[in-house]
C-alpha positions as CSV (number, residue, x, y, z in Angstrom):
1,X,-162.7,-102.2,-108.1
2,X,-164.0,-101.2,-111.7
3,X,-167.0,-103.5,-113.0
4,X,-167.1,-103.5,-116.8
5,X,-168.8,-100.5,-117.8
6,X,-172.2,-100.5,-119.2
7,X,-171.7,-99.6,-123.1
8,X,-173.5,-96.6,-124.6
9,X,-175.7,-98.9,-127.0
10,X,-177.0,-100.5,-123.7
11,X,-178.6,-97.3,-122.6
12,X,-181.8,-95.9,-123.7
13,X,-181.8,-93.0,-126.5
14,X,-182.5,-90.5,-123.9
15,X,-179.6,-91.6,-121.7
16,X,-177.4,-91.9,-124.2
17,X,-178.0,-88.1,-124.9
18,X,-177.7,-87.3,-121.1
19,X,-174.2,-89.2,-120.9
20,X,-172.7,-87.0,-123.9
21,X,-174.0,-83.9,-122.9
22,X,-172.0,-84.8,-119.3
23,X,-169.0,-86.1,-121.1
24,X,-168.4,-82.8,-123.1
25,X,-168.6,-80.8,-120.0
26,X,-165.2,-80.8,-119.3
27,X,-165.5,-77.1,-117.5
28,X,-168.3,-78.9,-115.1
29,X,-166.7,-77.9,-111.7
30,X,-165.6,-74.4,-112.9
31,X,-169.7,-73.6,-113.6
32,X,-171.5,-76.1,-111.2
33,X,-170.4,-73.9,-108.0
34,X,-174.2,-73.9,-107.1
35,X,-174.1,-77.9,-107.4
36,X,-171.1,-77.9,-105.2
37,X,-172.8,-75.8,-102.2
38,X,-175.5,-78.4,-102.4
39,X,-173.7,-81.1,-101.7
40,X,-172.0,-79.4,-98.8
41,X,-175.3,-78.6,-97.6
42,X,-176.4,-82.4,-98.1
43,X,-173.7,-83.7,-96.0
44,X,-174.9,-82.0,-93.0
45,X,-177.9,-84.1,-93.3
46,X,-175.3,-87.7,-92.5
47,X,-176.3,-88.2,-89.1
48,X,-173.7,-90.8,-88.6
49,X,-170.2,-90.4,-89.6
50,X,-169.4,-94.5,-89.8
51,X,-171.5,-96.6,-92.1
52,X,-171.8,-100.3,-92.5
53,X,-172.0,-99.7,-96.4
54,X,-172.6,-96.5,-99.0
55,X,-174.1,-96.3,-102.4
56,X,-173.7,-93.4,-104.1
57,X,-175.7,-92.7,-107.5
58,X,-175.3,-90.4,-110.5
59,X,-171.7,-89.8,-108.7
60,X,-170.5,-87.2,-111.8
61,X,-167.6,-85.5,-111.2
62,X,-167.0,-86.6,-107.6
63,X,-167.9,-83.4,-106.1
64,X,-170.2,-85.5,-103.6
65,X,-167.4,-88.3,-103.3
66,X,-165.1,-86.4,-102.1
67,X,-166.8,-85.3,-99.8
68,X,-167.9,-88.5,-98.3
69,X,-164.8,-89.8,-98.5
70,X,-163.1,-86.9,-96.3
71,X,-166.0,-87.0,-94.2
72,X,-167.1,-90.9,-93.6
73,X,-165.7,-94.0,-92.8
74,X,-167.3,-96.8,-94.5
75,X,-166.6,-100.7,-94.7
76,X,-168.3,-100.8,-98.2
77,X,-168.7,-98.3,-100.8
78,X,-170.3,-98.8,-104.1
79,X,-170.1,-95.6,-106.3
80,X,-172.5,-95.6,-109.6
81,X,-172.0,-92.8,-112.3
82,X,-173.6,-93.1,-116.2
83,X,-170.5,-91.7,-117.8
84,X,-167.4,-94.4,-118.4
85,X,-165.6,-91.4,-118.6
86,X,-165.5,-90.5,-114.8
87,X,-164.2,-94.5,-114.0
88,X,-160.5,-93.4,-113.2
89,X,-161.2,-90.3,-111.9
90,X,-163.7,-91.7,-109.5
91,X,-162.0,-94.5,-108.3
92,X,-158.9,-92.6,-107.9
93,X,-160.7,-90.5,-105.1
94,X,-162.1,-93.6,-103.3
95,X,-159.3,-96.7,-104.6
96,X,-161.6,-99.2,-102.3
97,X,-165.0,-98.4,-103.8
98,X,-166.7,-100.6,-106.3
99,X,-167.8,-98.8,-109.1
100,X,-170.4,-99.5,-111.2
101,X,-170.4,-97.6,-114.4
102,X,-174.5,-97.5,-115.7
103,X,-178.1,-96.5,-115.8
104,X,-178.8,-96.3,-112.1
105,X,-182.6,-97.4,-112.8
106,X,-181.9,-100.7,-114.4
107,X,-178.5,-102.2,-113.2
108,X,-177.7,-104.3,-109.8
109,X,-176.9,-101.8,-106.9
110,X,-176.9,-104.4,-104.5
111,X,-178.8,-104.1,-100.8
112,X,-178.4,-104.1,-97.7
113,X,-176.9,-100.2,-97.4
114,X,-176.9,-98.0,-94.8
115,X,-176.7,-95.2,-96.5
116,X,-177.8,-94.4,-100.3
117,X,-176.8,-90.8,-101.0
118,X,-177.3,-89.0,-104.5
119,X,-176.5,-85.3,-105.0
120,X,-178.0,-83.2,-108.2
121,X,-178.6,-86.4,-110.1
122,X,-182.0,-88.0,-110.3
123,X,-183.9,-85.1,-111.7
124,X,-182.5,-87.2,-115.4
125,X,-184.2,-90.2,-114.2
126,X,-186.5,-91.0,-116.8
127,X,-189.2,-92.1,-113.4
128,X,-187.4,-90.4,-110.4
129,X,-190.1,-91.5,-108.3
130,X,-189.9,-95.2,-108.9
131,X,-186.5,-94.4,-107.1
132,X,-187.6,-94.3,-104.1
133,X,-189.0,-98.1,-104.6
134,X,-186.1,-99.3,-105.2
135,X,-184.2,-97.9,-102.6
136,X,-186.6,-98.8,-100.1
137,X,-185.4,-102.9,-100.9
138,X,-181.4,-101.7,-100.7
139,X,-181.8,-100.3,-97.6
140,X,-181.3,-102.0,-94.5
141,X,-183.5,-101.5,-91.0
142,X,-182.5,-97.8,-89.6
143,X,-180.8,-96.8,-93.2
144,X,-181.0,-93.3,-94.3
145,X,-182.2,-92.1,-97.8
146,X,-180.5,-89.0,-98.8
147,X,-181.1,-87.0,-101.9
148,X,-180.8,-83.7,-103.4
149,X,-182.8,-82.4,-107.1
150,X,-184.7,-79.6,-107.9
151,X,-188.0,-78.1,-108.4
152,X,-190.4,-76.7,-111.1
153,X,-188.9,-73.3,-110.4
154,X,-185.5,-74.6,-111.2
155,X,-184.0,-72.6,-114.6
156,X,-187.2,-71.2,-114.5
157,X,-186.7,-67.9,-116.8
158,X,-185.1,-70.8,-119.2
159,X,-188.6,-72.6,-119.1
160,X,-191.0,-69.2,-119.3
161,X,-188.9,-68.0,-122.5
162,X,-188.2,-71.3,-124.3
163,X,-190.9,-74.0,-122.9
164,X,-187.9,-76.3,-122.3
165,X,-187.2,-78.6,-119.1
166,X,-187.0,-81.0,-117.1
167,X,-190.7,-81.8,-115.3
168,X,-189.6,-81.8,-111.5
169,X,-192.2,-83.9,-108.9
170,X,-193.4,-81.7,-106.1
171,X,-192.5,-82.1,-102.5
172,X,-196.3,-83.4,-102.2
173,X,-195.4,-86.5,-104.4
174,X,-191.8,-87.0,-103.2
175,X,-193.5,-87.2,-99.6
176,X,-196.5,-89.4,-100.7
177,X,-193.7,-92.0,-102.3
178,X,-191.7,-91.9,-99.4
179,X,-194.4,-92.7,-97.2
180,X,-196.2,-95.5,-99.7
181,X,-192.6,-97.0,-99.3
182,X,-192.7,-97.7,-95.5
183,X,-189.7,-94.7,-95.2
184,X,-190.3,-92.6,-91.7
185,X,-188.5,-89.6,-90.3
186,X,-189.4,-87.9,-93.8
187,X,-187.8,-84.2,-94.0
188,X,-187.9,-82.6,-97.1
189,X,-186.3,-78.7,-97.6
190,X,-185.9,-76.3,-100.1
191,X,-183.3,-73.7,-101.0
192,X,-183.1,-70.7,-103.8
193,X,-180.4,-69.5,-105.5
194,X,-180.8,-66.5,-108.2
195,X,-178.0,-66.0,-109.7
196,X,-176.8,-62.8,-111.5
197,X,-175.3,-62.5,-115.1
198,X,-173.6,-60.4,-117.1
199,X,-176.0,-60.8,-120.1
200,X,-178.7,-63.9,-121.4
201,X,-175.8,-65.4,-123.8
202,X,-173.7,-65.9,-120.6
203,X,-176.8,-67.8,-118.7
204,X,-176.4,-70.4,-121.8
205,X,-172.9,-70.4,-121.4
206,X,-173.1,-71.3,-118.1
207,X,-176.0,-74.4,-117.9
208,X,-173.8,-75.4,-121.3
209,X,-170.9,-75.8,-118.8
210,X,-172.9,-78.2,-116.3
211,X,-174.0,-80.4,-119.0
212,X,-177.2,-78.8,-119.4
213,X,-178.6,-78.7,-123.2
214,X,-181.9,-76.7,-123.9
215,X,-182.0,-79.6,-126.8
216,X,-185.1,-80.9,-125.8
217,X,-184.6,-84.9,-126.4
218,X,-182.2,-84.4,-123.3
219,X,-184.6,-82.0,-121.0
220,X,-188.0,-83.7,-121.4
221,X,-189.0,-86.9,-120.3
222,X,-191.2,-89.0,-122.8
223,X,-192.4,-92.6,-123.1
224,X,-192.4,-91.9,-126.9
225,X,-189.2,-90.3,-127.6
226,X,-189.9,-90.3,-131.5
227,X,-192.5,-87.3,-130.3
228,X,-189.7,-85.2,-129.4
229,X,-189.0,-82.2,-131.7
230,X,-185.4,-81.1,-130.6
231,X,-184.9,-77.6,-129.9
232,X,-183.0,-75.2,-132.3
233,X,-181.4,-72.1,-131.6
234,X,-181.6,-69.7,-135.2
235,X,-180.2,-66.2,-135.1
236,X,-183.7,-65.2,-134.4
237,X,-184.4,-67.1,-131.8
238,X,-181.4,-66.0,-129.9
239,X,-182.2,-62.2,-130.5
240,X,-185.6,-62.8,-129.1
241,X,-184.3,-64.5,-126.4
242,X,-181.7,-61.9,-125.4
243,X,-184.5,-59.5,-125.6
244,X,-186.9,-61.2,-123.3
245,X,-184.5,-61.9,-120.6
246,X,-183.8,-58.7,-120.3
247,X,-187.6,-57.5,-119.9
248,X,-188.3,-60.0,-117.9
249,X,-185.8,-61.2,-115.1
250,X,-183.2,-58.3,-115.5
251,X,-182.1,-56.7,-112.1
252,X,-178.7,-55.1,-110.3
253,X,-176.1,-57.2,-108.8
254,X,-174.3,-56.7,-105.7
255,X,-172.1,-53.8,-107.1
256,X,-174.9,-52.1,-108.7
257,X,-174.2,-53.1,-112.5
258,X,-177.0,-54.2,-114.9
259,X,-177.5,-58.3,-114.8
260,X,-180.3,-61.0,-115.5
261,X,-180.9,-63.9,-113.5
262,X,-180.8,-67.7,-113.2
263,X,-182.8,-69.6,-110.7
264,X,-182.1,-72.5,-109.2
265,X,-183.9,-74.3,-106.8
266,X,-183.1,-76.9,-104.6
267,X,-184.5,-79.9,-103.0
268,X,-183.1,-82.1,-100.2
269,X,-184.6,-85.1,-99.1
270,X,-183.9,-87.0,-96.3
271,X,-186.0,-90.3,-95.1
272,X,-185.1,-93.4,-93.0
273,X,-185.9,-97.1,-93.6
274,X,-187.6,-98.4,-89.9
């Protein structure tokens, strides 16, 4: 069942930006291989393989959907994703799921869940910690919180050579709101990926290809977004960054040929309502 999605010119400035970006990145899959292993990873973490009811937010591409829908039985699922433009394709992988097409931090997501899952989304949160508030009043007794994002060393030879990205909590505060929120059996894991590259342009290519914009209105969360100067690549610029990455995070890949690298880094958190 397909709720009326949200319009664009309901969403913030800064959401609107994230939802193009996403729209336009029609090769997603293809590049977000890295994305994919994490929600494989993040399944492992379902202790139960029946549930009472699911939410899943910032559902994408479906790569976590399908997933759970191979994986789970569920006598509710409500599936939330900011782009409209994922509505067919989403609902085509799980026909009985209400979707709910919007900004995950202001619409109705109802309660009562078992489990709320969300995989390589909240990092765009404009307050990813507030989150876990909310959560903690749609979850019912014995529910289980399940979430993957990423850390301040995610993209970080993108951050060193440009200054642009996201600003990732620690572990210290996702913990600290998980416990203020009454959540218990708190685990929290990281995992690293560097990832080699045939040359910088290719790097750009790539986080172009997830979505990703080094524009910085879409990157850097501001309560004053008139403050934001975006980001413009010149010739220049592009030189100088070719030139860096290759001073500074260059290396060999597995068959011994000249490469640079891209970091991710990965968080998975998993916490139960008591």
């Amino acid at each position: 069942m397909i709720e009326t999605p949200t319009p664009w010119s309901d969403l913030s400035a800064r959401k609107q930006t994230i939802a193009r970006h996403f729209a336009k990145a029609n090769t997603y899959d293809q590049h977000a291989y890295i994305q994919q292993h994490i929600c494989q990873n993040l399944l492992t973490y379902i202790r139960h393989p029946s549930q009472d009811s699911v939410l899943e937010v910032g559902a994408g591409t479906g790569q976590m959907t399908q997933l759970l829908a191979a994986a789970l039985q569920s006598k509710r699922w409500i599936i939330n994703e900011l782009c409209p433009q994922q509505t067919a394709h989403l609902q085509s992988i799980l026909p009985t799921a209400q979707l709910r097409i919007g900004d995950a931090e202001t619409i109705d997501l109802d309660t009562n869940h078992s489990l709320i899952i969300s995989a390589n989304a909240i990092q765009w949160f404009d307050d990813p910690l507030r989150f876990i508030a909310q959560c903690s009043t749609r979850l019912k007794p014995s529910g289980q919180l399940l979430l993957s994002t990423f850390t301040a060393n995610n993209f970080l030879q993108i951050k060193s050579l440009t200054g642009q990205g996201l600003q990732y909590p620690d572990s210290a505060a996702w913990q600290a709101a998980l416990h203020n929120h009454g959540f218990d059996q708190i685990e929290l894991s990281t995992q690293r990926f560097d990832i080699p590259f045939a040359k910088p342009y290719e790097v750009l290519k790539h986080m172009k290809g997830t979505g990703v914009s080094t524009n910085q209105t879409q990157l850097i969360r501001l309560k004053e977004e008139s403050e934001v100067t975006p980001f413009v690549w010149t010739k220049a610029r592009l030189q100088q960054f070719e030139r860096e990455y290759w001073q500074k995070f260059s290396g060999q890949d597995d068959h011994g040929q000249p490469c640079v690298y891209l970091t991710y880094e990965a968080l998975i958190i998993s916490a139960y309502q008591p």
